[in-house]
N, C-alpha and C positions, 0 to 999 in steps of 0.2 A: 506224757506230754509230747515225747519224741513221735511217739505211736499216733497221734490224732494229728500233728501236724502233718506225717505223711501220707494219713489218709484222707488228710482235704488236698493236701499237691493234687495227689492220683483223682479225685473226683473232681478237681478243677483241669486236669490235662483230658481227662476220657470226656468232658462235656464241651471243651474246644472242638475236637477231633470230632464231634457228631455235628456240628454244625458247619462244615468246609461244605465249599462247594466242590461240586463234580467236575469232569473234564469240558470243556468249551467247545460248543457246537460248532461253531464258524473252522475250526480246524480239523472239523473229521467230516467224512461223509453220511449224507444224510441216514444212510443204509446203518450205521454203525450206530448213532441219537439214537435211532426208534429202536433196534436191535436191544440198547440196551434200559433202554425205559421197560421194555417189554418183559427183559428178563427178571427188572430186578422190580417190577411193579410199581416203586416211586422212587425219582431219583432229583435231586435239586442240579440241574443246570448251570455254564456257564452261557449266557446268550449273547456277550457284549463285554467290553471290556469293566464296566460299571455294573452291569445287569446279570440279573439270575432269574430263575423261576424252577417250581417246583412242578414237574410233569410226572401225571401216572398212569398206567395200561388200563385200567377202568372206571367205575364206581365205586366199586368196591375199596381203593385207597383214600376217598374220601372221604369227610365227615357226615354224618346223618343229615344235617341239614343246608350240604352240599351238592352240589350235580358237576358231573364231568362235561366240558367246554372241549371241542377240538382246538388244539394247540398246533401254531404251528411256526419254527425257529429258523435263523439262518442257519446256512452249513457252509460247508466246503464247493457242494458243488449243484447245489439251488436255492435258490432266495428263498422259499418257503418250503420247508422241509417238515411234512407231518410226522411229530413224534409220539403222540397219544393226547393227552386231556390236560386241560387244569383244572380244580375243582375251583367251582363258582360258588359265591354265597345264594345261598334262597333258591324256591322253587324252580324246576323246569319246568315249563307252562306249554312248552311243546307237548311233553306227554300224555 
């Protein structure tokens, strides 16, 4: 009993910890946002003191019957600061 109770703590603390937000765009420069979308290919954002969003370096971090959107956040040291994609729901019709 000891044994199961500790292993739902551990699976209720490691399922908190994947859902945090990332560091907040308005406090670093722009250069640093896209640097690290890029690295780590999708990264959830802070955009706002209320707000977040989920940015990724291409298509490829979407879902199949998503398309990657230019995304673009405030920073530190420009209002529109492109960091990669959001993925959209349903077709691009550009293509």
């Amino acid at each position: 009993m000891i044994r199961l109770t500790a292993a739902l703590a551990l699976t209720v603390l490691t399922t908190g910890a994947l859902a945090q937000v990332g560091p907040s765009t308005t406090g670093r420069p722009c250069s640093a946002d896209r640097a690290l979308v890029s690295a780590r290919g999708a990264v959830v954002l802070s955009t706002g003191q209320y707000t977040y969003g989920r940015f990724v370096r291409d298509a490829r971090y979407c879902q199949v019957d998503q398309y990657p959107q230019p995304a673009f956040v405030p920073s530190d040291d420009t209002a529109q600061c492109f960091v990669g994609y959001r993925c959209a729901d349903g077709p691009d019709d550009d293509l």
